[in-house]
N, C-alpha and C positions, 0 to 999 in steps of 0.2 A: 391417610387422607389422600383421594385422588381429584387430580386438578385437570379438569377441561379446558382444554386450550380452544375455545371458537372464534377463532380468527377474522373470521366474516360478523361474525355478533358484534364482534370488538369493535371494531371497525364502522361497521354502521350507528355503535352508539354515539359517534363522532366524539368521543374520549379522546382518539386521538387522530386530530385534522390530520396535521405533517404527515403522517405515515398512508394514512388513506390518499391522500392528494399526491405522493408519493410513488404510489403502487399503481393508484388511476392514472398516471402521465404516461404517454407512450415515449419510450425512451428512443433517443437513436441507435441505430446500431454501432457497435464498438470497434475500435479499428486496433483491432490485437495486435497490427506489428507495431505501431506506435508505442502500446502502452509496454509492449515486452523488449523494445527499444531504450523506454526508459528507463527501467528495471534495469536494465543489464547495463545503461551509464550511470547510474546510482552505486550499482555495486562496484564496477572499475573505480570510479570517484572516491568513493570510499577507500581502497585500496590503495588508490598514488595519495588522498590525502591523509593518510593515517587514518580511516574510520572515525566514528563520531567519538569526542570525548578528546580525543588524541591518543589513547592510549594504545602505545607496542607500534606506533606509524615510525617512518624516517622518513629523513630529506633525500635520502640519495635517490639519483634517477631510476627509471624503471630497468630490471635485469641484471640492478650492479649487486655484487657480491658483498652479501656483509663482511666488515673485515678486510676488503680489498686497499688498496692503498689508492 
């Protein structure tokens, strides 16, 4: 069985407002050092705090050696 996808049909049958009203908004433009800013404090953050969950994280400061005294 082959399925046609008419995205525009879809769309105008107003089935689905959110998505139409979605796609018609003019978006701003993006300001990519921000978002890859946050990204990459997301992931350090994660790292000093043990990742989500806790699991395999430690307290020790950043660079210390496990096992160190």
């Amino acid at each position: 069985m082959e399925r046609s996808w008419d995205t525009a049909g879809r769309l105008a049958s107003g089935r689905y407002p959110r998505l139409a009203a979605a796609i018609a908004e003019d978006a701003p433009p993006a300001d990519y050092e921000a978002v890859f800013e946050r990204a990459v404090n997301r992931i350090l953050d994660a790292f000093e705090h043990g990742g989500s969950g806790g699991s395999g994280g430690t307290d020790a400061p950043r660079g210390a050696r496990p096992g160190a005294p």
